[in-house]
C-alpha positions in Angstrom: 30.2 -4.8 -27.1 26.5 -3.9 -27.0 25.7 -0.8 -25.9 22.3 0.5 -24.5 20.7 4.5 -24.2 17.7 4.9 -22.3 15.9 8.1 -23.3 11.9 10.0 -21.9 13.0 10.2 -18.4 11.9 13.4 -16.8 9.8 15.6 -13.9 6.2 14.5 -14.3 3.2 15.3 -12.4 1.6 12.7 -10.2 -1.1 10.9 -12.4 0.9 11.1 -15.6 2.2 9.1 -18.3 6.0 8.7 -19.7 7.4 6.4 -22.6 11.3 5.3 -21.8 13.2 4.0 -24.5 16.2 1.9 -24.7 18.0 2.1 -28.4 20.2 -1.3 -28.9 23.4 -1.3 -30.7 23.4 -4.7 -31.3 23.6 -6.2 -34.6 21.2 -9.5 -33.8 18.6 -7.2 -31.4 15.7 -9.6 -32.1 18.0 -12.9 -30.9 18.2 -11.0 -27.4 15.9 -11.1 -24.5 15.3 -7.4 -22.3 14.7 -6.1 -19.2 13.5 -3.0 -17.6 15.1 -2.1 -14.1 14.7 0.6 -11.5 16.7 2.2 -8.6 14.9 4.0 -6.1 16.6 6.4 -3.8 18.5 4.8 -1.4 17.9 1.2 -3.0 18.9 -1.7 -5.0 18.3 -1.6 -8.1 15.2 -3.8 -8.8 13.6 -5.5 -11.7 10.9 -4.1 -13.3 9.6 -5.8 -16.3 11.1 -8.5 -19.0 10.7 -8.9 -22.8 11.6 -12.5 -24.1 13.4 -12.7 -27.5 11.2 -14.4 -30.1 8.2 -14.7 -29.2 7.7 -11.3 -27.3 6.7 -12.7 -24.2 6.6 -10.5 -21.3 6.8 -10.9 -17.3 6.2 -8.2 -14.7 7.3 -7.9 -11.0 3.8 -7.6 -8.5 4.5 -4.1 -7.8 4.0 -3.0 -11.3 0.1 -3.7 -10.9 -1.0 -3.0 -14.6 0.7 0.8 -14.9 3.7 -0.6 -16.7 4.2 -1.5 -20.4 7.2 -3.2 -21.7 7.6 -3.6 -25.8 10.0 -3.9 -28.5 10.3 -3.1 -31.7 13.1 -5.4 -33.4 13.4 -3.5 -37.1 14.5 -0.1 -34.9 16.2 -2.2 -32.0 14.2 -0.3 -29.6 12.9 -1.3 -26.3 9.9 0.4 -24.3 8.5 1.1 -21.2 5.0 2.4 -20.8 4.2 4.1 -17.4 1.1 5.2 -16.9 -0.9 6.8 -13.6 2.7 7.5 -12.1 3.3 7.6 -8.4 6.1 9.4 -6.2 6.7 6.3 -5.0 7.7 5.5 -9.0 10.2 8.5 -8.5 14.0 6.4 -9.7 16.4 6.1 -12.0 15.2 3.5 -14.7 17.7 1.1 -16.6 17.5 -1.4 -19.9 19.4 -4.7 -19.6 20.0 -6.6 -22.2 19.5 -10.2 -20.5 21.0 -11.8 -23.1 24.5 -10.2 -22.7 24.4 -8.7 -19.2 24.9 -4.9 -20.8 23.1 -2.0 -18.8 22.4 1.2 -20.3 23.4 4.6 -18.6 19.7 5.0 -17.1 17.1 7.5 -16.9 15.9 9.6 -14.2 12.3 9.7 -13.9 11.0 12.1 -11.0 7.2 11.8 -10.2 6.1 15.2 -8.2 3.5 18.0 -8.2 
């Protein structure tokens, strides 16, 4: 079974920037396409950004409006998201999906305030 751990949630000020990372168990990381996923207060969790396997090709939901990053780096079975010029309204907890084979990570909280 694959397992996922998000990590670089935390309190940041309005404005800022934060790196989350999702480290992969999996043995055949590169084979497997992910996803980046949030869940504001309150809410369903929604999709955030995608990563195809392969050829790296990415897809972002409207709302993420060029602040967000997603990457992945296949020899450390790592995937990333960049946040940049954060909102309160970006305050959530933040999951990694591996699409491939449906696995969620624990999640990270990521709490935008001055």
């Amino acid at each position: 079974q694959v397992q996922l751990v998000e990590s670089g949630g935390g309190l940041v000020q309005p404005g800022g920037s934060l790196r989350l990372s999702c480290a992969s168990s999996a043995t055949d990381f590169s084979s497997y396409s992910m996803g980046w996923y949030r869940q504001l207060p309150g809410k369903q969790r929604d999709l955030v950004a995608k990563i195809y396997n392969r050829d790296g090709h990415t897809m972002y939901e409207d709302f993420v409006k060029d602040r967000f990053i997603i990457s992945r780096d296949d020899a450390k079975k790592m995937t990333y998201l960049q946040i940049n010029n954060l909102k309160p309204e970006d305050t959530a907890v933040y999951y990694c999906r591996d699409l491939t084979n449906s696995v969620w990570g624990q999640g990270t909280q990521v709490t935008v305030s001055s």
